[in-house]
N, C-alpha and C positions, 0 to 999 in steps of 0.2 A: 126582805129583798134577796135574788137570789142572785151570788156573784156569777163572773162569766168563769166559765171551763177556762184553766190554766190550757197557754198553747205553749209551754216551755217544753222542748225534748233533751231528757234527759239522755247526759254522754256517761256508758260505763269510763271508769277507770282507765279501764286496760284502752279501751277504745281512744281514750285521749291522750295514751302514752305513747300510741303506737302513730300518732295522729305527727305528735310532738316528735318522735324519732327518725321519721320521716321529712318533718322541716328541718329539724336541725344537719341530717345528713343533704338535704338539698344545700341546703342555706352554704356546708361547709363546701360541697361541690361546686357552689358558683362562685366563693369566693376564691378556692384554691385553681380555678382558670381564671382570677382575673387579673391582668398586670397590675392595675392599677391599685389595687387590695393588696397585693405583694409590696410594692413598693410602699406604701403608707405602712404597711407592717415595719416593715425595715427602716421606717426610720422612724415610727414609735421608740423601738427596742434599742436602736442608736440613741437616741434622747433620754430614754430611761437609762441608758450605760451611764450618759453623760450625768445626770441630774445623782446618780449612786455616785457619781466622782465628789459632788459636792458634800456628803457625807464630814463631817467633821468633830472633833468628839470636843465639846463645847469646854471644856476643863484643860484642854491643850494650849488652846490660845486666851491669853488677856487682851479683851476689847473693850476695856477702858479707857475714857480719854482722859488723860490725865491734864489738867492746866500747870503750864510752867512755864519760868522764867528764859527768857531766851538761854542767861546766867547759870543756870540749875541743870540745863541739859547734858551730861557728861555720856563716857561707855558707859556706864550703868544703867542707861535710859536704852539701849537698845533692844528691841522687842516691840517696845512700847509704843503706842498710838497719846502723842502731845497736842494741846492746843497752845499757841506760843503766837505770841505779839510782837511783833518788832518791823524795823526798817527796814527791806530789799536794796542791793544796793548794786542793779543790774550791769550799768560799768563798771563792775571789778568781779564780773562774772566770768570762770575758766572753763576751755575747753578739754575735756578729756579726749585721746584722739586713742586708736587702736590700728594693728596692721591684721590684714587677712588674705594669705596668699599673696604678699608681697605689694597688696595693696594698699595705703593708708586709707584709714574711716575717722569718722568724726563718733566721738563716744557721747558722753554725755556730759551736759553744760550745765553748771553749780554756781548758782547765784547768793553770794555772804549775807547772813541776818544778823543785824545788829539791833542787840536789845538794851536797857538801860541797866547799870554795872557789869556789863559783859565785855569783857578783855578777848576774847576770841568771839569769834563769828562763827553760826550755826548757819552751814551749807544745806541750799535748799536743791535739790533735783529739778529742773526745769521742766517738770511736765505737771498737767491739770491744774497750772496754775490759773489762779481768779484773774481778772483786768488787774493789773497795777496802780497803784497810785501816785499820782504826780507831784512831783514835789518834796519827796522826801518823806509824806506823810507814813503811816505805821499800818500792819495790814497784819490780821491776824489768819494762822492757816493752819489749818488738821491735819496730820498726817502721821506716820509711822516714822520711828529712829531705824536706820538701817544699816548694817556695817558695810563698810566699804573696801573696795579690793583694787591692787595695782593704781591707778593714777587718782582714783578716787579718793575723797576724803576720808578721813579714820573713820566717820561716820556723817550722817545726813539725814535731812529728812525727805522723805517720798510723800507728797501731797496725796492724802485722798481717805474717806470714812472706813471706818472698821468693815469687814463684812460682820453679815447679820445672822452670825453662827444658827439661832433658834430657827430662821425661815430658810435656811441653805439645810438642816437637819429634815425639817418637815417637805422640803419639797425631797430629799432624798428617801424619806421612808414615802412618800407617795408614789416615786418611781419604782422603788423594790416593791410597792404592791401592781402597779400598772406592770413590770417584767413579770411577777410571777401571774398575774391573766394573762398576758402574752404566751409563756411558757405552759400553760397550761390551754391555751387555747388549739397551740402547735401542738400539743400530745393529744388531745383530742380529736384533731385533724390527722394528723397518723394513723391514730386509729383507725377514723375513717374508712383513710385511702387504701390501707389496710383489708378493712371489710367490705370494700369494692363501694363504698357509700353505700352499703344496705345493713345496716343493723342488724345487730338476730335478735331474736326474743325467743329464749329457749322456754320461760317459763308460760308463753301465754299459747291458746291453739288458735290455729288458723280459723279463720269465719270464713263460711260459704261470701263465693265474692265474683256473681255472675256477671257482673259488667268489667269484671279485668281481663285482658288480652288473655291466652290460654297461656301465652309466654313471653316473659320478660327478662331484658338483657341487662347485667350491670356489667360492663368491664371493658376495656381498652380495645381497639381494632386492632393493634397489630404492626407494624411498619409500613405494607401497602395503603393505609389510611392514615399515615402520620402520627398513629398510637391515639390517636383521639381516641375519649372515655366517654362511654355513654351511662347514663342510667336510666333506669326504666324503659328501656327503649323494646316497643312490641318486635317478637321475633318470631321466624317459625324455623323448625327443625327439621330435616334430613337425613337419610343416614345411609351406608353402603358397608358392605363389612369391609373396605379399606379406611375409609373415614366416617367423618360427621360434619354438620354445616349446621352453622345460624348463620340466617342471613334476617335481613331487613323485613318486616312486613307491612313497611310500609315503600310502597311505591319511589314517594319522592324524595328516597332515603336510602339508598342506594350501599348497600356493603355488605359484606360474610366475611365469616371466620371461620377455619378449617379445623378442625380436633381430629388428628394422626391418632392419637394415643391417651389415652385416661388414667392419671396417676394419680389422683385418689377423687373422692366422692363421698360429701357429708351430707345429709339432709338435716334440715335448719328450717325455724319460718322467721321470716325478715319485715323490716315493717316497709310498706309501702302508701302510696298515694291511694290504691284502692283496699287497704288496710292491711290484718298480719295473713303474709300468704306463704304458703309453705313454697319451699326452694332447695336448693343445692346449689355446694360452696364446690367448685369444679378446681382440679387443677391440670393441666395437661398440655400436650407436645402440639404444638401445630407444626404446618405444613413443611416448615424450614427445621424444624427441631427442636426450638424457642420453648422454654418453661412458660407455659400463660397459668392462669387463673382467672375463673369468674365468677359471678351467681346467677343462677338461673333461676326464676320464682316463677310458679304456676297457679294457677287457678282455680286449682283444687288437690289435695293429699293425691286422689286415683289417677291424677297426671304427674304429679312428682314422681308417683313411681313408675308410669308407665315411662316416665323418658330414663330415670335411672335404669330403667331393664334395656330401653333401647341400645343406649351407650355401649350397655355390656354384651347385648347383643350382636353387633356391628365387631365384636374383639377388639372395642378399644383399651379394657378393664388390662391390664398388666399384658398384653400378651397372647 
């Protein structure tokens, strides 16, 4: 039996690299105009700040609960996370009070635990406490020994479970790898805006590429157009020996940019939507005086050059 003829078309390499640098430089181009990509950026990178705060080196702290006697609790328990049984005994709970700026504040209110052979009472901090029990019954609570300062007791307990040193470590190494793709995402994008969104690829050569405009525009308008950046955008040329012009070749696209002056000119091939096309990396004076830079990508090598001779024909080349 005879199989059917493979219809699979094979992609060169190069072809699918240039393919690839091309989306990626779009891809960065439309997220670095979009607010709403900025904003989620920034507060990624806030959050990974934050989640690198919780970072804790797990041998610093003891979060073990230790069970103890109401009795047993002394200064020597302070640091330490206790489970402790005893009676609350809310009327005869004090207030700490404080001034600030000559105003009185109410501090914080410490309720006495009384356990069985205990001659003092272990002050409880009045927050995250459970329901109480009526009647005198006995209520067991977890919390941390804390020392205490000014009207506070010698020490106390603060209700509330250890943190979970091992998943406050792992979400911190998760955000130091989520900042460094962030940070690397940013340097990549630099790049970029850098290389005007057009990649070069100095290693590969241009492909004959008769369906691309004869020119194409990557670079900002200028201040008469609010510096908006275009890529790929079809263009056609002009020249006078006082200037040069691209302008728009498309109709319902309206805009130009003036080249006074040519301070320098590389020829490069960059990768594009109609694949790798030779170009120039431009830098030069427009009409006001302004440092610009662009790329210019053409359609074939014998138009790369013929606009590089035009440029310098018009005396924009130094001079």
């Amino acid at each position: 039996m005879i199989g059917r003829p493979s219809t699979r078309v094979f992609i060169p390499l190069s072809h699918r690299l240039v393919r690839a640098l091309d989306a990626l430089a779009h891809g960065i181009y439309a997220v670095q105009h979009s607010r709403v990509v900025k904003v989620a950026l920034a507060i990624v990178v806030v959050l990974t700040l934050v989640g690198l705060a919780l970072a804790r080196p797990i041998q610093s702290e003891d979060t073990t609960i230790y069970t103890m006697a109401v009795r047993d609790v002394t200064s020597a328990s302070i640091g330490r996370y206790v489970r402790v049984t005893g009676t609350l005994l809310p009327e005869a709970a004090y207030q700490t009070e404080l001034t600030a700026l000559g105003v009185p504040l109410r501090g914080g209110r410490y309720i006495p635990m009384l356990g069985e052979g205990a001659y003092d009472p272990l002050f409880v901090l009045d927050q995250n406490l459970p329901p109480l029990p009526q009647g005198g019954a006995t209520v067991t609570l977890v919390g941390r020994i804390v020392p205490g300062t000014g009207q506070q007791p010698t020490y106390y307990l603060e209700v509330g479970d250890p943190p979970n040193l091992a998943l406050m470590n792992r979400l911190a190494q998760l955000s130091l790898f989520v900042l460094a793709l962030a940070l690397g995402a940013l340097g990549v994008a630099w790049y970029a805006r850098r290389a005007d969104y057009a990649f070069g690829l100095p290693f590969i050569k241009p492909a004959p590429a008769p369906d691309a405009p004869s020119l194409l525009w990557f670079g900002d308008l200028g201040r008469p157009f609010r510096a908006v950046f275009l890529r790929q955008a079809p263009a056609v040329f002009s020249a006078t020996r006082a200037e040069a012009t691209f302008s728009s070749a498309d109709s319902h696209a309206e805009w130009a940019v003036i080249c006074r002056r040519l301070l320098s000119v590389d020829e490069t091939v960059v990768a594009t939507r109609y694949g790798a096309l030779p170009a120039l990396r431009i830098e030069f004076e427009d009409e006001r005086g302004l440092r610009r830079r662009a790329v210019l990508a053409t359609n074939s090598r014998p138009a790369r050059a013929a606009l590089a001779e035009s440029l310098r024909f018009v005396g924009l080349h130094g001079g």
